[in-house]
SEVEX-217802 format. One record per residue (C-alpha): x, y, z; chain; residue number from 1. Coordinates in pm, 1 decimal, padded with zeros to 6 digits, always signed. Layout:
residues N
<rec c1="X" c2="Y" c3="Z" c="A" k="NUM"/>
...
This chain:
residues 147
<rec c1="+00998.7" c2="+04849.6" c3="-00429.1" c="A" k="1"/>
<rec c1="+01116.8" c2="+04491.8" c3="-00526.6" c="A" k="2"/>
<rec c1="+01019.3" c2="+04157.4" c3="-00324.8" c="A" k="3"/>
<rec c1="+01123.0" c2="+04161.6" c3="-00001.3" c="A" k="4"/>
<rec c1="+01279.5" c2="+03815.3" c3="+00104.5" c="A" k="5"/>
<rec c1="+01213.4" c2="+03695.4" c3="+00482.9" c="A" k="6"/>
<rec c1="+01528.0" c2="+03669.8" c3="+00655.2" c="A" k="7"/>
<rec c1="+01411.2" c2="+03515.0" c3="+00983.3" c="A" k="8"/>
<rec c1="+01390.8" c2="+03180.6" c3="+00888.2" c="A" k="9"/>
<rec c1="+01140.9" c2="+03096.7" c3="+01156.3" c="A" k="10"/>
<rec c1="+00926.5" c2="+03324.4" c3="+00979.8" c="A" k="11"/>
<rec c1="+00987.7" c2="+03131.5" c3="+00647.0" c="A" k="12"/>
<rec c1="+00858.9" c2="+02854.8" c3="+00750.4" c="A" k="13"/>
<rec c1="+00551.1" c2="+02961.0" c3="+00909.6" c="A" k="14"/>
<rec c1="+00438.7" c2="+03132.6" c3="+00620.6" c="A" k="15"/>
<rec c1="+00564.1" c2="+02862.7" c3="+00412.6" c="A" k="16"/>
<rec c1="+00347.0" c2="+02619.8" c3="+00643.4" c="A" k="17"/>
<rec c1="+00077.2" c2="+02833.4" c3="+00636.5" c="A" k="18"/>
<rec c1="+00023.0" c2="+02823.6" c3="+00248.4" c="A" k="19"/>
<rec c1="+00110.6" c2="+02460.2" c3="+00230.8" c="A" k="20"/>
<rec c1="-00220.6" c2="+02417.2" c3="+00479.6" c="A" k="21"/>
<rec c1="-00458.1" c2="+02672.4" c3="+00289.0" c="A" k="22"/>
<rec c1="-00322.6" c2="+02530.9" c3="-00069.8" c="A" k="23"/>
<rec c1="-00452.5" c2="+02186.2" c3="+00007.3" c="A" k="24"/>
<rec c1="-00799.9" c2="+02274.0" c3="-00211.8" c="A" k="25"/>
<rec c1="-00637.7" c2="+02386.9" c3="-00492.5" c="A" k="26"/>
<rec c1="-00365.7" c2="+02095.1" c3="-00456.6" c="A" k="27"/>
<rec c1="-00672.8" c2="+01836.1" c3="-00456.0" c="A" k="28"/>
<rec c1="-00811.8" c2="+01981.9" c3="-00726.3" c="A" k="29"/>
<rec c1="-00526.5" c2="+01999.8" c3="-00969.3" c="A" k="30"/>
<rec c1="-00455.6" c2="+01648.1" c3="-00954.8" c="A" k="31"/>
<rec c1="-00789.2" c2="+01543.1" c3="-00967.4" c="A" k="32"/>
<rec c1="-00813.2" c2="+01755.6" c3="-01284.8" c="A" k="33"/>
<rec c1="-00472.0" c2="+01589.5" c3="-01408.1" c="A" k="34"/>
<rec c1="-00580.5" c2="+01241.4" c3="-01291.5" c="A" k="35"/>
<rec c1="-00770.9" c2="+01198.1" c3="-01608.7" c="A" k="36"/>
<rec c1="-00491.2" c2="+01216.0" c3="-01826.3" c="A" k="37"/>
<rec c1="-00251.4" c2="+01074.7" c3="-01596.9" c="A" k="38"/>
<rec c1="-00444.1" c2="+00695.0" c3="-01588.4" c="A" k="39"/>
<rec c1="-00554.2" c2="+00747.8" c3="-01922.0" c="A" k="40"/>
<rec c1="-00456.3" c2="+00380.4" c3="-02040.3" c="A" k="41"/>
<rec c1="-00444.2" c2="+00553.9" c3="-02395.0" c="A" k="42"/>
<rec c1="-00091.5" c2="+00809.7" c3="-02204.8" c="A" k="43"/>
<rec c1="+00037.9" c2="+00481.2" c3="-02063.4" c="A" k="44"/>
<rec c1="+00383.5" c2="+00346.2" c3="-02224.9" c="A" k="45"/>
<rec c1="+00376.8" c2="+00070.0" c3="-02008.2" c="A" k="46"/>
<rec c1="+00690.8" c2="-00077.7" c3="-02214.3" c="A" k="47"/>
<rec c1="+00887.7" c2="+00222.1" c3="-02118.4" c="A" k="48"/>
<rec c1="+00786.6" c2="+00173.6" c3="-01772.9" c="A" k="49"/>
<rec c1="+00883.2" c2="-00179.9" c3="-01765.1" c="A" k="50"/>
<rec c1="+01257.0" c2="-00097.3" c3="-01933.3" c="A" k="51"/>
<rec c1="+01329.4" c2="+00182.7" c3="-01700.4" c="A" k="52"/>
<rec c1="+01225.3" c2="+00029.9" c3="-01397.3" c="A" k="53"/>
<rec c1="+01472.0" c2="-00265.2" c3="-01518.2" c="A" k="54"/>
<rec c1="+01730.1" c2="-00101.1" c3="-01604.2" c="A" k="55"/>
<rec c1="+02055.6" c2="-00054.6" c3="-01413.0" c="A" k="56"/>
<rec c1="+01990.5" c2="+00252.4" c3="-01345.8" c="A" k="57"/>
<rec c1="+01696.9" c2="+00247.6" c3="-01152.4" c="A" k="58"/>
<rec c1="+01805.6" c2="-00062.9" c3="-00943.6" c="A" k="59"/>
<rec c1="+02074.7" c2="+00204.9" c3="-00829.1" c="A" k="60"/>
<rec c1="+01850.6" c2="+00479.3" c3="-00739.9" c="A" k="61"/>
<rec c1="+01613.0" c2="+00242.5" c3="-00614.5" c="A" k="62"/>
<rec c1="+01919.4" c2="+00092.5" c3="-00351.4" c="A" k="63"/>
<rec c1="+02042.6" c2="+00490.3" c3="-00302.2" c="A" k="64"/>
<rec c1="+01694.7" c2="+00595.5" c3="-00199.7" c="A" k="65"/>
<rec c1="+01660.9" c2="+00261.2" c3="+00041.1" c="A" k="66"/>
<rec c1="+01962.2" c2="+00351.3" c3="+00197.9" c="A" k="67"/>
<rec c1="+01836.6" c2="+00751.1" c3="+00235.1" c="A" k="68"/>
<rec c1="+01571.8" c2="+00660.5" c3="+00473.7" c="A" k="69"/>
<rec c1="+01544.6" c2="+00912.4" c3="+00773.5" c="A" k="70"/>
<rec c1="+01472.1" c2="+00668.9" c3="+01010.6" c="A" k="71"/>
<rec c1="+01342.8" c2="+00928.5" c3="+01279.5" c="A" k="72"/>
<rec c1="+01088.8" c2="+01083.6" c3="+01013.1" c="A" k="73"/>
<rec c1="+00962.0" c2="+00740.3" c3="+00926.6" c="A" k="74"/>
<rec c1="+00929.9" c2="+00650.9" c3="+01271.8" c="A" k="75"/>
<rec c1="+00727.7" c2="+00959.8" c3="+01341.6" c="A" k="76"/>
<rec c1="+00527.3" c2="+00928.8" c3="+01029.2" c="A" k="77"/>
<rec c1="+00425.7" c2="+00593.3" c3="+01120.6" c="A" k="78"/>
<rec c1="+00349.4" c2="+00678.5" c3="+01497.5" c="A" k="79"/>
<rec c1="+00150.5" c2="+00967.3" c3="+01372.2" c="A" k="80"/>
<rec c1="-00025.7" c2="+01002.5" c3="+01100.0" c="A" k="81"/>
<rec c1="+00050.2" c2="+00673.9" c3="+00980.0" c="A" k="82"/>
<rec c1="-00113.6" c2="+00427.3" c3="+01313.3" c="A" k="83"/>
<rec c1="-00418.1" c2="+00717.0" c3="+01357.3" c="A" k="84"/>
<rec c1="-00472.6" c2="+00597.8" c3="+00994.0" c="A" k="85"/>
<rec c1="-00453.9" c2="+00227.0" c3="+01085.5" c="A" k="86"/>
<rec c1="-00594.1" c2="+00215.8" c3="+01449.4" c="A" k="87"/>
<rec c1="-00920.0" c2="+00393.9" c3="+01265.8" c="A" k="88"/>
<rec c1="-00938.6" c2="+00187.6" c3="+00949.1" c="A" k="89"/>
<rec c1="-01128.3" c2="-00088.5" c3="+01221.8" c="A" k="90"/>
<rec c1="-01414.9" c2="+00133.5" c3="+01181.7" c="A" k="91"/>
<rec c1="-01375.0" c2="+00305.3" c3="+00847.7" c="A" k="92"/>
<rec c1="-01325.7" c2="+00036.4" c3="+00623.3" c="A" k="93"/>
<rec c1="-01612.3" c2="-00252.5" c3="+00802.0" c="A" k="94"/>
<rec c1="-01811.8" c2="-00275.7" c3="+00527.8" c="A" k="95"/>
<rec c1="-01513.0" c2="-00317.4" c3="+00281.7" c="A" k="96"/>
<rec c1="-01395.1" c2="-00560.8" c3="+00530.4" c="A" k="97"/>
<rec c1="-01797.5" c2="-00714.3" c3="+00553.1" c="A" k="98"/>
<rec c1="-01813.0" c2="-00756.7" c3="+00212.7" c="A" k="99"/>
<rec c1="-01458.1" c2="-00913.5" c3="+00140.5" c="A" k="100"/>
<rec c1="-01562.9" c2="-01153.9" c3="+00443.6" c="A" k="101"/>
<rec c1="-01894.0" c2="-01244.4" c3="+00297.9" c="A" k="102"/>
<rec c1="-01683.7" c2="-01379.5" c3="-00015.2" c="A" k="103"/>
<rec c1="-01396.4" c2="-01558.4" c3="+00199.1" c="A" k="104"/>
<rec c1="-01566.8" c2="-01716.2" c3="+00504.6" c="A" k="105"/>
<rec c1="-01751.0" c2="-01949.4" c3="+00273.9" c="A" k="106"/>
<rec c1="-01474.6" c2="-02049.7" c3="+00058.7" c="A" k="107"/>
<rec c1="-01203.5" c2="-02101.2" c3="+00367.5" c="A" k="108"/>
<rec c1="-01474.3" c2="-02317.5" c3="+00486.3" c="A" k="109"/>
<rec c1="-01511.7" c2="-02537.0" c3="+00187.3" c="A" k="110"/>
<rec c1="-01124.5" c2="-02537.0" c3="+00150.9" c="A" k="111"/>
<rec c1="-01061.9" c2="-02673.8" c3="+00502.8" c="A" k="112"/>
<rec c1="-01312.8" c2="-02940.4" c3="+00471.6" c="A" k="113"/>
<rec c1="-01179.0" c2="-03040.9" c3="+00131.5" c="A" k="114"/>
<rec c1="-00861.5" c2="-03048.4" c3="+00340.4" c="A" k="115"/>
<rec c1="-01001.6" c2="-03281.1" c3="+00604.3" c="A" k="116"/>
<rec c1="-01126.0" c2="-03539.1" c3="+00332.6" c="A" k="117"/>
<rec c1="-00797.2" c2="-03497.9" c3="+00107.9" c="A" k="118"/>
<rec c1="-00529.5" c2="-03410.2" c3="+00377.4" c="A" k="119"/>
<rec c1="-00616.2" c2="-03502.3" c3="+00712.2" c="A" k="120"/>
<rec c1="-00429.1" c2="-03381.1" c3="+00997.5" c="A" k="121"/>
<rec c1="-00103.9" c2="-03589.9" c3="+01110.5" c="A" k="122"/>
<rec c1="+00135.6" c2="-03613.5" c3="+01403.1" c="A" k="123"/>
<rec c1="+00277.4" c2="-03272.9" c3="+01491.5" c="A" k="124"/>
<rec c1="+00570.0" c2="-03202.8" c3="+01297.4" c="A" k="125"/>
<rec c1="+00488.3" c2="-03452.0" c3="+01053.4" c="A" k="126"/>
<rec c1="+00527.9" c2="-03442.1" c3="+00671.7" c="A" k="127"/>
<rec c1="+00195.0" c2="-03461.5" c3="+00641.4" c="A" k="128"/>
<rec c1="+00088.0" c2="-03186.6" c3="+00842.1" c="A" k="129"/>
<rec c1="+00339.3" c2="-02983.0" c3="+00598.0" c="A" k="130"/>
<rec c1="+00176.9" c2="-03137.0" c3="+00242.8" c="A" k="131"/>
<rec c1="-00143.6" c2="-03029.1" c3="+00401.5" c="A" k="132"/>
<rec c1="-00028.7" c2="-02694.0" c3="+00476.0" c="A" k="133"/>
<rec c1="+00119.1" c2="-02635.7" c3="+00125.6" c="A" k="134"/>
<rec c1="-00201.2" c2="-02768.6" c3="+00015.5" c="A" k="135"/>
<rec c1="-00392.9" c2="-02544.7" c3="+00207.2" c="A" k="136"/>
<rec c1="-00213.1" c2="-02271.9" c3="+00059.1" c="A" k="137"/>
<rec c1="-00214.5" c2="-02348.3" c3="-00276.7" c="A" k="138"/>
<rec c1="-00626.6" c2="-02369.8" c3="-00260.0" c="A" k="139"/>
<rec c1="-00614.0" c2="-01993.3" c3="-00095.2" c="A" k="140"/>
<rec c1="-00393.7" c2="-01900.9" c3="-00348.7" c="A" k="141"/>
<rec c1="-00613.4" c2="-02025.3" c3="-00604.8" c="A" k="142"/>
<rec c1="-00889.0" c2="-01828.1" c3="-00518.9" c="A" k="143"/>
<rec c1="-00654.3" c2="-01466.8" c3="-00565.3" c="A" k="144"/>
<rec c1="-00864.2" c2="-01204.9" c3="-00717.1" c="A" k="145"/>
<rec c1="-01198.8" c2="-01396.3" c3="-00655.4" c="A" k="146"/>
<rec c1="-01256.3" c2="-01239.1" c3="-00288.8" c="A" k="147"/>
């Protein structure tokens, strides 16, 4: 007897959803087996990379898959899995958040009062209340990849 295909397409997809859910193990595991190789920096044509993301081309299929968006799966993505990701990352990621804090807090601080010596405050509105903010900015800028 050959294979038998499943003509109830109900059925299809709940043993289709039913592997996809007891394959996640062996999915993890390939690609952390692959991930070696895959961010190998020795594997990495960055070049290539760099051309084809530039080229014509891929502007086009970047614009085509822009304009391919199922709105009402996004939409449920985000209100799913996507906020129970965010609303939880408040407790999750605190120390990541401690530790970036620890860093900042003491640097914002110096930058204001650098600020308030250098720009002070003006009249709202004011041209100077904009030079200071661009200021401000610049010095948080400045401190990219430091935090």
């Amino acid at each position: 007897m050959g294979l038998k295909a499943t003509t109830n397409p109900a059925n299809a997809v709940k043993n289709w959803g039913q592997k996809v859910a007891a394959a996640g193990p062996t999915w993890s595991a390939g690609l952390i087996a692959a991930a070696p190789n895959i961010f190998n920096p020795a594997n990495i044509d960055a070049a290539a990379w760099q051309a084809g993301v530039s080229s014509p081309q891929a502007a086009a299929d970047y614009e085509k898959g822009m304009a391919n968006v199922n709105m009402s799966q996004f939409t449920a993505s985000v209100n799913g899995a996507g906020q129970g990701k965010y609303t939880s990352s408040g407790t999750t990621k605190q120390a990541k958040m401690l530790s970036f804090m620890n860093v900042f807090i003491p640097k914002l601080s110096g930058i204001l009062q650098t600020l308030n010596q250098s720009s002070p405050r003006g009249p709202r509105g004011s041209a100077q209340n904009r030079t200071r903010l661009n200021n401000y900015l610049d010095q948080v800028a400045a401190t990219r990849g430091q935090n």
